[in-house]
C-alpha positions in Angstrom: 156.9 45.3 231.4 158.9 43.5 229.0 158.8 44.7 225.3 156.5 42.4 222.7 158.2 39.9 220.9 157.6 38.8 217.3 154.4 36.5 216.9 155.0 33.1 215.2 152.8 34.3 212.2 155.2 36.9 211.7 158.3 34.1 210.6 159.3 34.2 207.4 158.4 31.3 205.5 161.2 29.4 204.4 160.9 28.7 200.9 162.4 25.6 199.1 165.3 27.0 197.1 166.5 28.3 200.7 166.4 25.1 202.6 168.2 23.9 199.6 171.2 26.5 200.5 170.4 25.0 204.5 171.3 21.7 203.1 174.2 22.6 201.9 176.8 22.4 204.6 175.5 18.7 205.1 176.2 17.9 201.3 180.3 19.3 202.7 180.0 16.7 205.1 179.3 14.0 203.0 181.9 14.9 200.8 184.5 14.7 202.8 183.1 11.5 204.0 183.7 10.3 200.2 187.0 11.6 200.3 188.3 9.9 202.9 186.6 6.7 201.5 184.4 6.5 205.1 181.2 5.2 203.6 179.1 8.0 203.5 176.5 5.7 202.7 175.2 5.7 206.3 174.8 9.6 206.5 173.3 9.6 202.8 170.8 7.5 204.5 170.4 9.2 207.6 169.7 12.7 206.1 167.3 11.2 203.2 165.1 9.4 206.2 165.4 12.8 208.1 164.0 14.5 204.9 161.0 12.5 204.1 160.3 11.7 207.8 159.5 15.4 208.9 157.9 15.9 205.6 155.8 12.8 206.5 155.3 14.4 210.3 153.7 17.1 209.0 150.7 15.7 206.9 150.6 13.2 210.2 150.5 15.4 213.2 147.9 17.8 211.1 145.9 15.0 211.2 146.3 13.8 214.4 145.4 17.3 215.8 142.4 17.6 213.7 140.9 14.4 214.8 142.1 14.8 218.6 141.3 11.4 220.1 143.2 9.5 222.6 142.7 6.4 220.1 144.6 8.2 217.5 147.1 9.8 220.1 147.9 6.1 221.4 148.7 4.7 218.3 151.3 7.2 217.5 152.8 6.8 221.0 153.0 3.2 220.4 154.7 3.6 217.2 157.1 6.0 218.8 158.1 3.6 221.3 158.1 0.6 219.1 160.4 2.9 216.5 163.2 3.8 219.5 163.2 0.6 220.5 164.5 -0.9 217.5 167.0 1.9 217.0 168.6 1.8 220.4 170.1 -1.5 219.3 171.6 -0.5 216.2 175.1 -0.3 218.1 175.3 -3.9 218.6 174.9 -6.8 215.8 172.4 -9.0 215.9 170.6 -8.0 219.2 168.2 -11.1 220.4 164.1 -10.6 220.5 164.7 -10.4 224.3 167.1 -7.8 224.2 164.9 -5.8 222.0 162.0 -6.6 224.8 164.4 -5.1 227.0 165.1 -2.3 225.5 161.3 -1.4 224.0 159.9 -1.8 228.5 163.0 0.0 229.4 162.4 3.2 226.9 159.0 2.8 228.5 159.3 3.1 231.8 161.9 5.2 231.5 160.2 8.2 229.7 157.0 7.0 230.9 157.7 8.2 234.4 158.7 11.6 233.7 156.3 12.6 230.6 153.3 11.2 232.8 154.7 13.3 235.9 155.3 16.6 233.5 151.7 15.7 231.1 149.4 15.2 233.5 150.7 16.6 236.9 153.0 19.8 236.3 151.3 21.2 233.3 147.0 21.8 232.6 145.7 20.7 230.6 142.3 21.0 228.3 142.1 17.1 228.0 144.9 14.4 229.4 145.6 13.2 226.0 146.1 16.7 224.6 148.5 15.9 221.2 149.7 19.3 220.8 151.3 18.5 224.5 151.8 14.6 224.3 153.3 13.8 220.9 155.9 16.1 221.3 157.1 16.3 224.8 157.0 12.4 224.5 159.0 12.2 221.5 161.9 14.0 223.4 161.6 12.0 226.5 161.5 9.0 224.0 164.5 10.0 221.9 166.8 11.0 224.8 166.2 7.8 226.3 166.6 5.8 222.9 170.5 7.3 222.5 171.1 6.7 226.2 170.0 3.3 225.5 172.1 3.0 222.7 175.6 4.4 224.2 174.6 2.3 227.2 174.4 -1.3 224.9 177.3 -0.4 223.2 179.4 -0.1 226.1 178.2 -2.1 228.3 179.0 -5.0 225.7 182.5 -3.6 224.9 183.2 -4.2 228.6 181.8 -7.3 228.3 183.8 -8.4 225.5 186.7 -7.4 227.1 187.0 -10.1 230.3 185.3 -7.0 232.9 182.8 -8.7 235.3 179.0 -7.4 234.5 178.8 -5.3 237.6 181.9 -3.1 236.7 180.5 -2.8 232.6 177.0 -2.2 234.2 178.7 1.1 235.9 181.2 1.7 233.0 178.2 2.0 230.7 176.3 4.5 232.6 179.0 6.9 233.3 179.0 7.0 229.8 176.0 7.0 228.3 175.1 9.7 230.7 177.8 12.0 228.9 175.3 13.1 226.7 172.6 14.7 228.7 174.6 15.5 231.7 176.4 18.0 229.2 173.3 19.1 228.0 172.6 20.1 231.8 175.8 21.8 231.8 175.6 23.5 228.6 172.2 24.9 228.6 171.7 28.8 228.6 175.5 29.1 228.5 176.6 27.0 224.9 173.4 26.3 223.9 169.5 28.1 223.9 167.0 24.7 223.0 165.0 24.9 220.8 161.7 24.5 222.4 162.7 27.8 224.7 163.8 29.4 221.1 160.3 28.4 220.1 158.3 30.2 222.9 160.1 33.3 222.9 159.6 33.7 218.9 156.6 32.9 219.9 156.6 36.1 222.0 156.1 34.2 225.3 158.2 36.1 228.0 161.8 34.7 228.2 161.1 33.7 232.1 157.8 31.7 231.1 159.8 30.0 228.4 162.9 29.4 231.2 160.2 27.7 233.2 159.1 25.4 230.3 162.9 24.7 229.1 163.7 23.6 232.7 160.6 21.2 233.2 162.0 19.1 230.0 165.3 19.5 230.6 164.5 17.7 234.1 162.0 15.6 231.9 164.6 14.9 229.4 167.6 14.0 232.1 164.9 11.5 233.7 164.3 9.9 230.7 168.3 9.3 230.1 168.9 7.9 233.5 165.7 5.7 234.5 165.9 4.2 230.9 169.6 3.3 231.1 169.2 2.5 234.5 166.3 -0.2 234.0 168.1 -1.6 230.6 171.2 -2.1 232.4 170.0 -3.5 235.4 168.1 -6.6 233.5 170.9 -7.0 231.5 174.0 -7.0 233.8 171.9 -9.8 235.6 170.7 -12.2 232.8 172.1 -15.1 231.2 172.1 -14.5 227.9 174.7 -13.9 225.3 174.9 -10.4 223.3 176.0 -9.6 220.1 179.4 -7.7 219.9 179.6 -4.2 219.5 180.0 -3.1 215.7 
């Protein structure tokens, strides 16, 4: 029988002068950004939207759980979507309304396929648009496939740019932006414990439940990567029109 682990009520509470001291490191970091004279604007940014955006997400998904109707769920999924869609981009200038259509169906279907198959197949649950499930599982599969999407514009443009015919920057740019997760694959239970596995067992959920869990979004997350690249790639290797260089 394995021994009891700690409860999630039995955390310590992390009080504020102590994520202050958490912070701190990243203040480092933008120094030497500074230093260097590397515009540490960007990261400035970066980590005051992180701040006030997971403040935000707690008020929001207390709320969202409380009320607990797929109406409510939806609308947050849509925003999701509609927010990685315009961030995918962000590696090339100017991207075109269609390219941001692209990118918006192929985050879709992408993490679509694998969060329905995970959601409503692998795991049961009380009600199919259970938020405590849904809202987070799909805002990994939605994030993964946002960077993949991302590395994949980026590179599949600076192939572009650089006289190689769409075909060979179409495979170019998956190789690449498939770095990312394929050495999450790699790195998992050997570099790295994720988080939601470090979640469960603080939790005190048996290490070999959690494993099971971990290795349903890790497969979940992987999909997401690939099918979304895939599908962005695919429309865009084949159309006509002209994208913005690469930043």
């Amino acid at each position: 029988m394995p021994v009891p682990l700690p409860l999630l009520a039995e955390l310590p509470t992390i009080s504020i002068p102590k994520l202050l001291i958490a912070l701190a490191p990243a203040l480092g970091v933008l120094f030497v950004l500074a230093r260097w004279s590397l515009r540490p604007w960007a990261s400035v940014t970066a980590l005051a939207r992180m701040l006030l955006q997971l403040l935000a997400i707690g008020y929001v998904l207390t709320a969202v759980f409380e009320t607990d109707r797929p109406e409510v769920v939806g609308l947050v999924l849509t925003i999701m979507l509609l927010a990685a869609g315009g961030i995918a981009l962000r590696t090339i200038n100017g991207p075109s309304l269609r390219q941001r259509g692209i990118a918006i169906a192929a985050i879709l279907f992408g993490a679509g396929v694998p969060l329905l198959l995970c959601t409503q197949v692998v795991l049961t649950l009380d009600s199919w648009f259970s938020p405590r499930y849904i809202i987070p599982l799909s805002g990994m599969a939605l994030a993964n496939a946002m960077n993949t999407i991302s590395l994949a514009a980026e590179r599949f443009q600076a192939e572009v740019d650089r006289g190689e015919p769409r075909g060979v920057a179409r495979d170019a740019a998956m190789r690449a932006s498939l770095i990312p997760a394929t050495n999450a694959l790699l790195a998992v239970g050997l570099v790295s414990i994720p988080g939601m596995m470090t979640g469960q067992v603080l939790a005190g959920v048996d290490p070999l439940i959690a494993a099971r869990y971990q290795i349903m979004v890790m497969a979940m997350v992987f999909s997401s990567a690939g099918l979304s690249a895939a599908c962005y790639l695919s429309i865009v290797a084949r159309d006509n029109f002209g994208a913005a260089a690469p930043r």
